[in-house]
N, C-alpha and C positions, 0 to 999 in steps of 0.2 A: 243681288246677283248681277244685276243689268253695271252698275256701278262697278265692279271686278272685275266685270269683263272689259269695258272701257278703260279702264286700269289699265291692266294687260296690254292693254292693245294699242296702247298710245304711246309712241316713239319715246325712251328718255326719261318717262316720269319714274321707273320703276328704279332704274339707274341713279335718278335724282335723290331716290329718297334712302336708298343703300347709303352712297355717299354721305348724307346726312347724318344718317343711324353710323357709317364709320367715324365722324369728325366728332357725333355727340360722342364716341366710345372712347375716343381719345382724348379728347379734355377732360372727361370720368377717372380716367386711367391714369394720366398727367397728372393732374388735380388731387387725386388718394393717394398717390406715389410724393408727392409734395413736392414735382417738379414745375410746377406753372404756380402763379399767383389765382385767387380766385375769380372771378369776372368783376364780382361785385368792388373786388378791392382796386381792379384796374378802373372798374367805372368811376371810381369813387377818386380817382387821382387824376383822369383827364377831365371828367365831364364840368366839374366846376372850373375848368380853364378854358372854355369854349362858350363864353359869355356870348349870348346873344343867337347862341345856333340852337336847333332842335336836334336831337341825340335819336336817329332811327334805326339803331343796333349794332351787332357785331358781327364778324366773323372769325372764327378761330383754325388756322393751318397747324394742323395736329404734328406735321415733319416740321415746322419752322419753330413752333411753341410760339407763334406770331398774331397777337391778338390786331382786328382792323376793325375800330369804334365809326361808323361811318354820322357825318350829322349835315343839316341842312342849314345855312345861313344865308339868306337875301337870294334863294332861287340857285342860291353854289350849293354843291353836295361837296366834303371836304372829307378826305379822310386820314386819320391818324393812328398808325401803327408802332402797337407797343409791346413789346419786348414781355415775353408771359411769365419768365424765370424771375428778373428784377425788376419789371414795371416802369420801363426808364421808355419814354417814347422816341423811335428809332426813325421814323419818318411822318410826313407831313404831304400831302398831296391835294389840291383842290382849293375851292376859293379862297 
């Protein structure tokens, strides 16, 4: 109870996690509809091209279909956005 109510009552977190539950509902949605690739398949096409960095996740913009594989190399965070429909990487940002 103690824990719900801090929930509650804490600026943002509640809003944070809607947003979440909207983006997982949208890749869900995308994904069954067979208009994005699947994560795994995108992981699967960048992540062995980023020799040498650590791979610490994604982000998915459910209006762009725009997957952002974010990784770590020598203390850079880099990150590489790819394309959800054809899996083609669209941009490159970071070390």
């Amino acid at each position: 109870m103690v824990l719900l109510v801090l929930f509650l009552l804490t600026p943002g977190i509640g809003l944070q996690v809607a947003h979440h539950r909207t983006d997982q509902w949208r890749v869900f949605e995308q994904r069954r509809e067979g208009r994005i690739l699947p994560l795994r398949e995108i992981e699967g096409r960048v992540v062995p091209t980023m020799r040498g960095a650590d791979y610490l996740g994604f982000e998915f913009d459910g209006s762009t279909g725009v997957y952002t594989l974010k990784f770590l190399r020598d203390g850079a965070v880099i990150w590489v956005e790819v394309d959800g429909r054809s899996g083609q990487v669209i941009g490159r940002t970071g070390g």
